[in-house]
LUMPA-198262 format. One line per field, with one value per atom (N, C-alpha, C): z, x, y; atom name; chain. Coordinates in Angstrom, 3 decimals, padded with zeros to 6 digits. Example, Ala and Ser with C-alpha at 12.3 -4.5 7.8 and 13.67 -1.06 7.14 Angstrom:
REM residues 2
c3 (007.800|007.800|007.800|007.080|007.140|007.870)
c1 (013.190|012.300|013.200|012.850|013.670|012.900)
c2 (-005.690|-004.500|-003.300|-002.250|-001.060|000.030)
name (N|CA|C|N|CA|C)
chain (A|A|A|A|A|A)
END
This chain:
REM residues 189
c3 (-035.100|-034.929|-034.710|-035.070|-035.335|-033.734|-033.359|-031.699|-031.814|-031.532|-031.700|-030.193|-030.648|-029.739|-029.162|-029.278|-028.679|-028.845|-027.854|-027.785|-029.047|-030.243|-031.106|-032.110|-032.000|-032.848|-033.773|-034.710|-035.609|-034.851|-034.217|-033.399|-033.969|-035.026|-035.666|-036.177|-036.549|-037.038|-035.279|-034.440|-032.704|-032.366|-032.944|-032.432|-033.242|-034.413|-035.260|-034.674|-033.633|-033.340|-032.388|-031.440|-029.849|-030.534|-031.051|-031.518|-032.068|-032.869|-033.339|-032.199|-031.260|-030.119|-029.808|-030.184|-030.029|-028.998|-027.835|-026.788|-026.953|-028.193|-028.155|-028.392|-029.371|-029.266|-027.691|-026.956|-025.096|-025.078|-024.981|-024.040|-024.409|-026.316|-026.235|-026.079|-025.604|-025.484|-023.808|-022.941|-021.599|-021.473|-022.348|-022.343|-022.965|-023.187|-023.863|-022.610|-022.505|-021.896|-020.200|-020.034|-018.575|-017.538|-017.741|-016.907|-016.711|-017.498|-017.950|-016.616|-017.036|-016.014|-015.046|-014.812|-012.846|-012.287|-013.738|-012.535|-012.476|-013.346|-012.925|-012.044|-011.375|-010.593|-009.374|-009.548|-008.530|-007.683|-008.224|-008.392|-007.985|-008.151|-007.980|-006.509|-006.226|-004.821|-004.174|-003.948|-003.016|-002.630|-003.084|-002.526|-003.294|-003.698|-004.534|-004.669|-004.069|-003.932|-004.451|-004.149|-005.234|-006.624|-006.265|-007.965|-008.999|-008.254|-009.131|-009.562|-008.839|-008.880|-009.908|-009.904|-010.986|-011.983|-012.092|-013.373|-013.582|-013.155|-013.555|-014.262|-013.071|-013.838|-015.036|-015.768|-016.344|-017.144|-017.875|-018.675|-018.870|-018.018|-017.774|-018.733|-018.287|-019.006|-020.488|-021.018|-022.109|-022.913|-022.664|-023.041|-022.939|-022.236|-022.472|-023.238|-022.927|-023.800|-025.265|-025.522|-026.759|-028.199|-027.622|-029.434|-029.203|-028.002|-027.910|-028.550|-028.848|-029.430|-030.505|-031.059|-032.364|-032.437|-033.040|-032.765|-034.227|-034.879|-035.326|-033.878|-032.970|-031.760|-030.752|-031.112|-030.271|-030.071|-029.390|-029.593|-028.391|-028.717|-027.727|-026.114|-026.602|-024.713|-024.313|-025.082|-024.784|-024.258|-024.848|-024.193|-023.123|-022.930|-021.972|-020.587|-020.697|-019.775|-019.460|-020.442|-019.691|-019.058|-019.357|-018.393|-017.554|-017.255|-015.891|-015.192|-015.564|-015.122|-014.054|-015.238|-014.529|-013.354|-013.203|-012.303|-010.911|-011.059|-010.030|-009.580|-010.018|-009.558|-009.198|-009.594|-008.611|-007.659|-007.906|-006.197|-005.458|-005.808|-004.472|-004.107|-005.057|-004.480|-003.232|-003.991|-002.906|-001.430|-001.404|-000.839|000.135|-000.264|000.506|001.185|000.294|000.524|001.830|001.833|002.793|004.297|003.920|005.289|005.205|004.495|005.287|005.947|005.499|006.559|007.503|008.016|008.877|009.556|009.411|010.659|010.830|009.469|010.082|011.601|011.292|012.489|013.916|013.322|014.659|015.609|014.474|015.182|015.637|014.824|015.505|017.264|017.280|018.089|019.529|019.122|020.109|020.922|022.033|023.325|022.238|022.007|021.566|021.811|022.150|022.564|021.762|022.116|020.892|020.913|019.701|018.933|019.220|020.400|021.015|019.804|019.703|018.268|016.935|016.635|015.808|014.386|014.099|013.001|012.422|013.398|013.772|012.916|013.690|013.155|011.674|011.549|010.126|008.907|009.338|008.659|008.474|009.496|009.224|008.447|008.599|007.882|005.871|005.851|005.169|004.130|004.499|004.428|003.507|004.876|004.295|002.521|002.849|002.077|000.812|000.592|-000.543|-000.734|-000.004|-000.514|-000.913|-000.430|-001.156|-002.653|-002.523|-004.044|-004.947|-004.414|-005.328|-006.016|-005.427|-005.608|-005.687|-006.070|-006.159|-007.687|-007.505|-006.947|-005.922|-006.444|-005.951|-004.030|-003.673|-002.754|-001.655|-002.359|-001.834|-001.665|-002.421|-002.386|-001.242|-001.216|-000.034|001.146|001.590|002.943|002.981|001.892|002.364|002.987|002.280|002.674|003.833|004.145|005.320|006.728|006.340|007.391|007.752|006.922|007.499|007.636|006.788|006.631|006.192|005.072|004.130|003.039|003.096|002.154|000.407|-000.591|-001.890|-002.560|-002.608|-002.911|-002.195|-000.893|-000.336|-001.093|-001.020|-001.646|-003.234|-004.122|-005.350|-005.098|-004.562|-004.388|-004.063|-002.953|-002.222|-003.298|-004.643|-005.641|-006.549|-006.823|-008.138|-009.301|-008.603|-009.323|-009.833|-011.249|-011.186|-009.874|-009.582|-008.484|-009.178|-010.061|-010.508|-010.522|-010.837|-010.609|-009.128|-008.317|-006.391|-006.590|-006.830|-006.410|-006.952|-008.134|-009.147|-008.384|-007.999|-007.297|-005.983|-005.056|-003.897|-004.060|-004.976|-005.017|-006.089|-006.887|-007.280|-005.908|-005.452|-004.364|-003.031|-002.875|-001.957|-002.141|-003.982|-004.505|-004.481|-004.551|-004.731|-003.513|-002.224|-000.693|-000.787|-000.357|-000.228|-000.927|-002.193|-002.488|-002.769|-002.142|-001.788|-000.161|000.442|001.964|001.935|001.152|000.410|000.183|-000.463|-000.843|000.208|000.825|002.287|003.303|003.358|004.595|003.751|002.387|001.804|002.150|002.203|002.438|003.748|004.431|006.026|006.317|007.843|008.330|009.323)
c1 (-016.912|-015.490|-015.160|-014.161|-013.916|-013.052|-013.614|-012.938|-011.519|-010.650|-009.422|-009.088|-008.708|-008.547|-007.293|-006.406|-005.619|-003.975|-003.526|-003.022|-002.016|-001.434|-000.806|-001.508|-003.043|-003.588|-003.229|-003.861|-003.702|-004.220|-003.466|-004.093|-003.999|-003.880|-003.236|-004.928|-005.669|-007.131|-007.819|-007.799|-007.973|-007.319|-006.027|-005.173|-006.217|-006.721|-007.302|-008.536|-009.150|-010.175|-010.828|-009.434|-009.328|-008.969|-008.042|-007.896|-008.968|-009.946|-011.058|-012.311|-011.714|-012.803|-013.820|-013.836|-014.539|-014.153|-015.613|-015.672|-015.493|-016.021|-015.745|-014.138|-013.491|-011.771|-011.435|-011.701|-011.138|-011.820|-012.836|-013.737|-012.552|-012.326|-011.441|-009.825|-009.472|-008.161|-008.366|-009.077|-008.921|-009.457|-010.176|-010.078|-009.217|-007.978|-006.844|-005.580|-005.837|-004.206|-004.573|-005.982|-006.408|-005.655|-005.637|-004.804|-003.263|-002.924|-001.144|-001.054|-002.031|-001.372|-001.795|-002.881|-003.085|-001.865|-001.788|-000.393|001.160|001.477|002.086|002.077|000.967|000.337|000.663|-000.070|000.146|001.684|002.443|003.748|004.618|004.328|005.221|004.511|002.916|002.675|002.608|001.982|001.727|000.459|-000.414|-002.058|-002.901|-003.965|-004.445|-005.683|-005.922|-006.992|-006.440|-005.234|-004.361|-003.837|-003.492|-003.293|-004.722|-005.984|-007.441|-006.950|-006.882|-007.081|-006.138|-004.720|-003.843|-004.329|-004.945|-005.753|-006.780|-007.743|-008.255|-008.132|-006.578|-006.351|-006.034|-004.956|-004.376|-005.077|-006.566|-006.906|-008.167|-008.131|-009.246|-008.086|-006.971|-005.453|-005.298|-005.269|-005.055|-006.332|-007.815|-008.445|-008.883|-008.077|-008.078|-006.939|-005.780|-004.834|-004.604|-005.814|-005.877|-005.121|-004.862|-004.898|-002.989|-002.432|-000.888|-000.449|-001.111|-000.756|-000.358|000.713|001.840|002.309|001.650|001.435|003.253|003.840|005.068|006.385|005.880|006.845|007.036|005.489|005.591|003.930|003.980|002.696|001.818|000.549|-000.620|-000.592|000.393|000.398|001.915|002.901|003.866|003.654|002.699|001.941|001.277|000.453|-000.404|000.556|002.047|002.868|003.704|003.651|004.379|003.340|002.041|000.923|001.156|001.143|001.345|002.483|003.437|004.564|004.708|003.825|003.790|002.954|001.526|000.420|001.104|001.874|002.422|003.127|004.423|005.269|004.356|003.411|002.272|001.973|001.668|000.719|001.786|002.963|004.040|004.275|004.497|004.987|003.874|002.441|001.331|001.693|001.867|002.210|003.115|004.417|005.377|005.087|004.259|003.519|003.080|001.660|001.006|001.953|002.758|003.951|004.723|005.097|006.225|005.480|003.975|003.144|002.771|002.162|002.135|003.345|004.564|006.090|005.534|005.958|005.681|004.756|003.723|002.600|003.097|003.420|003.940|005.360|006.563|007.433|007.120|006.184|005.771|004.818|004.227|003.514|004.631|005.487|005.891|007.171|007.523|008.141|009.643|009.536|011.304|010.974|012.525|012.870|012.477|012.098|011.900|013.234|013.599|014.524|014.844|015.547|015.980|015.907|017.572|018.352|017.644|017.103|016.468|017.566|018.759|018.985|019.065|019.331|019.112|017.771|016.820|015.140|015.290|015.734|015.950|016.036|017.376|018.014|017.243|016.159|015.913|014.554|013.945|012.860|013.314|014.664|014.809|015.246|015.320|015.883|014.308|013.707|012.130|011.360|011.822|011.318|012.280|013.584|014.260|013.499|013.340|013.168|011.728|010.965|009.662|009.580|010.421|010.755|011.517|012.417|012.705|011.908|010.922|010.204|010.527|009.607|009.271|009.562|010.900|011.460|012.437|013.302|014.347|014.028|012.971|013.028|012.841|012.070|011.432|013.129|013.610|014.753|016.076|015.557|016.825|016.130|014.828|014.388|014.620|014.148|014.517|016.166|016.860|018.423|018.882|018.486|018.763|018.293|016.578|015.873|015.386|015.203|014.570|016.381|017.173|018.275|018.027|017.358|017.622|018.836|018.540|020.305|019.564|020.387|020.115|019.534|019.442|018.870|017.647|017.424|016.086|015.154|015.964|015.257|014.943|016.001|015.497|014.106|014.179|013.256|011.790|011.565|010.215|009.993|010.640|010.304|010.402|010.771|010.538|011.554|013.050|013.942|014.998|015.836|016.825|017.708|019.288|020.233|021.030|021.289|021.976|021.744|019.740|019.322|019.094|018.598|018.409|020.274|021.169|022.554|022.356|022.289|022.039|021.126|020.032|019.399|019.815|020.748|020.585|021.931|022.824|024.132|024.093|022.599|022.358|021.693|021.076|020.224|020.682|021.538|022.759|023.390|023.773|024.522|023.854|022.703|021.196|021.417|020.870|020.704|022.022|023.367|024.426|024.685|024.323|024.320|023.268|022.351|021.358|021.398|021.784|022.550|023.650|024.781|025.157|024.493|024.050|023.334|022.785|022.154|021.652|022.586|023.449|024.817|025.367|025.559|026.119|025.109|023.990|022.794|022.062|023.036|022.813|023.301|023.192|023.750|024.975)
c2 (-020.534|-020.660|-022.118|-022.833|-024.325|-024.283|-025.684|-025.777|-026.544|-026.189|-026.531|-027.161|-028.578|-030.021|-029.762|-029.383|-028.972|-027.909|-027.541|-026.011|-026.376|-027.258|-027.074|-026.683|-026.793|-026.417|-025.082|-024.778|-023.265|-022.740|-021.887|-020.747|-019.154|-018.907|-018.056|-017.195|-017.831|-017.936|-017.130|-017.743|-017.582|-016.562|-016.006|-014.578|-013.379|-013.689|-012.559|-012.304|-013.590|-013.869|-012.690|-013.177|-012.247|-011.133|-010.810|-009.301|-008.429|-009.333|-008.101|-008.019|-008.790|-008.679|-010.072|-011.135|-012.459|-012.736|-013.110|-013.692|-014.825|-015.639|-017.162|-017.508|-016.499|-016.526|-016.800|-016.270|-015.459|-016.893|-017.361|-018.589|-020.514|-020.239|-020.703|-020.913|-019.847|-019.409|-020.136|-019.411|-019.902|-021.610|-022.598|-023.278|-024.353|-023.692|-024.682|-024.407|-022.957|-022.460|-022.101|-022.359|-022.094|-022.526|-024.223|-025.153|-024.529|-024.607|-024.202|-023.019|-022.091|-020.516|-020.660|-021.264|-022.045|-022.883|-023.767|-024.671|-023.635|-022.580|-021.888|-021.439|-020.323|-019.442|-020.440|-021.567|-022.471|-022.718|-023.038|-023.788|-022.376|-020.887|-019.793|-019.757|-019.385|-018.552|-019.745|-021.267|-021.852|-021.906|-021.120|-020.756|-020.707|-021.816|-022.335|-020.871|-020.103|-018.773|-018.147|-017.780|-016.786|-017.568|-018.502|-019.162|-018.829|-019.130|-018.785|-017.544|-016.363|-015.115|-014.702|-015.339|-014.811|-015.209|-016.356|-017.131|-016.183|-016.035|-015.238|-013.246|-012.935|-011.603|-012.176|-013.340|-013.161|-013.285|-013.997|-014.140|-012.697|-012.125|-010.378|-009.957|-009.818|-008.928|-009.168|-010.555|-010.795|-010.348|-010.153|-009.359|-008.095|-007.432|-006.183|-005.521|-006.486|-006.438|-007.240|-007.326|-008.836|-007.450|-006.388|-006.191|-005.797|-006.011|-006.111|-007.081|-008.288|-009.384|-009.516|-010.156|-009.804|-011.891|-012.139|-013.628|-014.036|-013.268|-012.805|-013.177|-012.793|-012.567|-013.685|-014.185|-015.776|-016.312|-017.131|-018.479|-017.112|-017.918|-017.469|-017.756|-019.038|-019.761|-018.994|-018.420|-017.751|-016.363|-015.711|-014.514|-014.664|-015.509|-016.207|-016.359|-017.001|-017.683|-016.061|-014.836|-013.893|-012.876|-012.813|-012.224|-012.510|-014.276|-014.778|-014.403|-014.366|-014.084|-012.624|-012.056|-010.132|-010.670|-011.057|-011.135|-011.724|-012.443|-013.398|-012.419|-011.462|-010.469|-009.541|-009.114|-007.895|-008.486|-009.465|-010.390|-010.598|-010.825|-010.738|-009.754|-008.317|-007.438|-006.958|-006.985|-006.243|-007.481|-008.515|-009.187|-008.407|-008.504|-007.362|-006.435|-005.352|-004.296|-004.223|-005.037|-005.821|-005.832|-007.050|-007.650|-006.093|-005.121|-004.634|-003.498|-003.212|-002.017|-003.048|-004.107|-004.706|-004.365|-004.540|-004.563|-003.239|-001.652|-000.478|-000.464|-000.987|-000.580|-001.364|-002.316|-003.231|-002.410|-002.110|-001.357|-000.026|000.592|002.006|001.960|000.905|000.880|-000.233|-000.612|-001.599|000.075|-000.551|000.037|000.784|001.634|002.172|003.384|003.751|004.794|006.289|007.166|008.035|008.631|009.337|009.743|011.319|011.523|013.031|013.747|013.326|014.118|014.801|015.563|016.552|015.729|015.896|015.938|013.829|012.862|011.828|011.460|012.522|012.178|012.385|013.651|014.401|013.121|012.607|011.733|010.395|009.696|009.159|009.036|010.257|010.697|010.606|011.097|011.195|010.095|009.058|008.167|007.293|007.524|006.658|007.689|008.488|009.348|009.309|008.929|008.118|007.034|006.523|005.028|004.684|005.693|005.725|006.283|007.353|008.185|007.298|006.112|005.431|004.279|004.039|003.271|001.435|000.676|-000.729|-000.749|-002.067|-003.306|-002.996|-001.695|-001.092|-001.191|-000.310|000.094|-001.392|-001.839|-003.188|-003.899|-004.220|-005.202|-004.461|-003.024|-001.996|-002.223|-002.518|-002.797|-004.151|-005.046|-006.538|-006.839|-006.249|-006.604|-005.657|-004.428|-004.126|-003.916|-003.852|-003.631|-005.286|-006.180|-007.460|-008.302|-007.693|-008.483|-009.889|-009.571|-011.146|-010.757|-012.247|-012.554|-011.934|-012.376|-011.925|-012.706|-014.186|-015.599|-015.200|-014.924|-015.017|-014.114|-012.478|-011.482|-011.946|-012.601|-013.013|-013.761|-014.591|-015.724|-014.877|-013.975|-013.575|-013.001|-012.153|-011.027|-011.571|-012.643|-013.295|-012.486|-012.510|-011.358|-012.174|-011.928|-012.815|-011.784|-013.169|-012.653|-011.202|-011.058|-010.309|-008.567|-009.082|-008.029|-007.322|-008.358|-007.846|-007.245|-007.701|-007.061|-005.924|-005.522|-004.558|-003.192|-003.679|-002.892|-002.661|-003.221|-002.714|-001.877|-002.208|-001.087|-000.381|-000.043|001.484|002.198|001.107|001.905|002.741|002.187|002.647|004.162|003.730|005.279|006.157|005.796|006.685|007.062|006.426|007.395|008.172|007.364|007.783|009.513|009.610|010.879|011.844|011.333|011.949|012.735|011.616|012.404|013.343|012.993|014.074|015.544|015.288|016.744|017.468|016.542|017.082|017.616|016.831|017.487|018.853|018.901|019.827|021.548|021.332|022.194|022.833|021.592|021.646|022.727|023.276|024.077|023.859)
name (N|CA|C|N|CA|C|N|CA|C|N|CA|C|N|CA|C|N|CA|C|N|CA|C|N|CA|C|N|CA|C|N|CA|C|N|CA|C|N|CA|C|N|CA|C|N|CA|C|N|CA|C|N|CA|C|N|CA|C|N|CA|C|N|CA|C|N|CA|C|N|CA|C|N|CA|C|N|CA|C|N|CA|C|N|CA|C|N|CA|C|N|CA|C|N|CA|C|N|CA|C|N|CA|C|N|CA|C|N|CA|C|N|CA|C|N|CA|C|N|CA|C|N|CA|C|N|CA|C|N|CA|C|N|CA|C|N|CA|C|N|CA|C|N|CA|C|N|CA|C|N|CA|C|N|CA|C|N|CA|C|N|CA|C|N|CA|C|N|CA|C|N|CA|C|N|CA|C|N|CA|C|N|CA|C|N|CA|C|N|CA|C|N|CA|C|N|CA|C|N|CA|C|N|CA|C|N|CA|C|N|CA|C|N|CA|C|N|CA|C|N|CA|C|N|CA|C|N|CA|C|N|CA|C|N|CA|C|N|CA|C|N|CA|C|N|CA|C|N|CA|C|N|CA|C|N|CA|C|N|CA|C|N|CA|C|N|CA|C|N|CA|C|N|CA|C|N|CA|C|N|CA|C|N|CA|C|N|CA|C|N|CA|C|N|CA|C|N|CA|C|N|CA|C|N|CA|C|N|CA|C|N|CA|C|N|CA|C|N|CA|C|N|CA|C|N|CA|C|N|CA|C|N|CA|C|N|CA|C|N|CA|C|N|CA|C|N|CA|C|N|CA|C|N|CA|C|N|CA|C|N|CA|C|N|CA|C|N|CA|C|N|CA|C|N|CA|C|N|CA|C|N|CA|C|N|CA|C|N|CA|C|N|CA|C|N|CA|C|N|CA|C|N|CA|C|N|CA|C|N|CA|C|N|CA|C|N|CA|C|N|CA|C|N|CA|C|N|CA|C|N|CA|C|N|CA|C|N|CA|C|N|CA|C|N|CA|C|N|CA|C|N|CA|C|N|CA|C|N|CA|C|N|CA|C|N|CA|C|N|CA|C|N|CA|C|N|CA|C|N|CA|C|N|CA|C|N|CA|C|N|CA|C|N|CA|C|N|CA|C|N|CA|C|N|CA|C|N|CA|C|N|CA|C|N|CA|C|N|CA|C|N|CA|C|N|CA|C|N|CA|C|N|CA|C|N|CA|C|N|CA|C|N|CA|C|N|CA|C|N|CA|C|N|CA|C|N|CA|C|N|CA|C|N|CA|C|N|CA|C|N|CA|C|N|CA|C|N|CA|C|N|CA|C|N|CA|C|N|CA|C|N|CA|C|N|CA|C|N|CA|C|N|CA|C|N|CA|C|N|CA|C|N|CA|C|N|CA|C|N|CA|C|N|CA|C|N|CA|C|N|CA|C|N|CA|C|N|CA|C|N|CA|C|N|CA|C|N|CA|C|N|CA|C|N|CA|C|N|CA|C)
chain (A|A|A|A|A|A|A|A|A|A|A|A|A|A|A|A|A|A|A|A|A|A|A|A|A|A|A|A|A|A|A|A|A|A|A|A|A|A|A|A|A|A|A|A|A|A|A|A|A|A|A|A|A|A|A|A|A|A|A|A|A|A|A|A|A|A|A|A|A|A|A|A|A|A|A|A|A|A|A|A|A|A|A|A|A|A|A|A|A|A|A|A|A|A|A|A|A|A|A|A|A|A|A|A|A|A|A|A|A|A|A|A|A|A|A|A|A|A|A|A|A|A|A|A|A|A|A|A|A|A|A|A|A|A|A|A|A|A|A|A|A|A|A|A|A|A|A|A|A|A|A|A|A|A|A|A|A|A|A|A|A|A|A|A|A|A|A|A|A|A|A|A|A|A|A|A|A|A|A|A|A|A|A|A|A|A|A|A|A|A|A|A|A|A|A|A|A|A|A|A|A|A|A|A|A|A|A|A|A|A|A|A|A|A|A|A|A|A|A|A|A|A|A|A|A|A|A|A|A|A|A|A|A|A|A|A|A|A|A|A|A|A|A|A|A|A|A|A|A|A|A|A|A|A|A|A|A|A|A|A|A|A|A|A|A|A|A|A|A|A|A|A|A|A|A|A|A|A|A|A|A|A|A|A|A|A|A|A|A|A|A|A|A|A|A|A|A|A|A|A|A|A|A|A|A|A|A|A|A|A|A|A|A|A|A|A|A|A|A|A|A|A|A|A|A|A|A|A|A|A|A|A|A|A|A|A|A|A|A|A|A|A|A|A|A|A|A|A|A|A|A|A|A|A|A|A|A|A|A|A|A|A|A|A|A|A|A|A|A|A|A|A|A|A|A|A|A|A|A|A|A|A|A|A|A|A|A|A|A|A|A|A|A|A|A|A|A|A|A|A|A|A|A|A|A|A|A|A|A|A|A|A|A|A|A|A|A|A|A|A|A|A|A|A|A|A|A|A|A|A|A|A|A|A|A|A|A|A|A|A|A|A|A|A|A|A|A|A|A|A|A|A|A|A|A|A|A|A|A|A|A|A|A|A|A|A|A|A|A|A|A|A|A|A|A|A|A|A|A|A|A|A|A|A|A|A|A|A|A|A|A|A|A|A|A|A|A|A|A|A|A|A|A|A|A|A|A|A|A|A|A|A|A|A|A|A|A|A|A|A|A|A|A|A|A|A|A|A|A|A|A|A|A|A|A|A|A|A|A|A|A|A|A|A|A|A|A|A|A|A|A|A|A|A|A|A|A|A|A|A|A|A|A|A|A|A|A)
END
């Protein structure tokens, strides 16, 4: 396979490469576009251990995913730069993940009052149990804004979300509980 000096090179020859399965395609793919998705990785988390690590999923990903590649749709380092993109948004979210069972354990275990009221509990059981069923980004971006009370810039920022979308999600997410409690008071006794 001819070593191509640098990433303007014909890479088109290198897409057919990785696609029929060549390790030396993958060996030179990560040695042109390696740098590039570290200093991304870098520059989004801050933590040069996790910058490796996204570097490294991202280039495991692009070979396991080498035959998604449609080199018609865009460059090798354009695929390369939206792997990264996803890897970085998983590593924050588990991130989140991480920090918001850390608070769970911390608030469950610190001095509060327990919760008399039977239907109180109900409600708030029920509540966690939406927001688990709604799942991640959604759910993630309805605890950031009400339970940590960050602003919408912040929540964009920790999730790597445009603003439009954190708004988007927290006032479907809302309509979502809101008539979901609904249903529940309607069923109640």
């Amino acid at each position: 396979m001819p070593v191509h000096d640098e990433p303007g090179a014909d890479t088109g020859e290198l897409a057919q490469a990785l696609a029929v399965g060549s390790t030396d395609a993958l060996a030179e793919i990560y040695r042109l576009w390696s740098s590039l998705v570290h200093t991304i990785a870098l520059r989004s988390l801050g933590d040069p251990a996790d910058a490796e690590d996204v570097t490294q999923q991202v280039f495991v990903s692009a070979w396991h995913g080498r035959h998604t590649f449609r080199p018609e749709h865009g460059s090798i380092q354009a695929w390369l730069v939206g792997i990264t993109r996803h890897r970085i948004a998983d590593l924050r979210t588990q991130r989140y993940r991480n920090h918001r069972n850390l608070q769970a354990v911390a608030l469950e275990s610190a001095a509060t009052p327990p919760v008399t009221d039977d239907a109180e509990w109900a409600q708030r059981l029920l509540v966690v149990h939406e927001l688990e069923r709604m799942g991640d980004p959604r759910a993630a971006v309805i605890r950031m804004a009400f339970l940590e009370d960050r602003s919408h810039d912040d929540i964009a920022e920790a999730l790597g979300l445009p603003l439009g979308t954190v708004k988007s999600h927290i006032r479907r997410g809302l309509l979502q509980l809101r008539e979901r409690l609904k249903e529940v008071d309607r069923v109640s006794p």
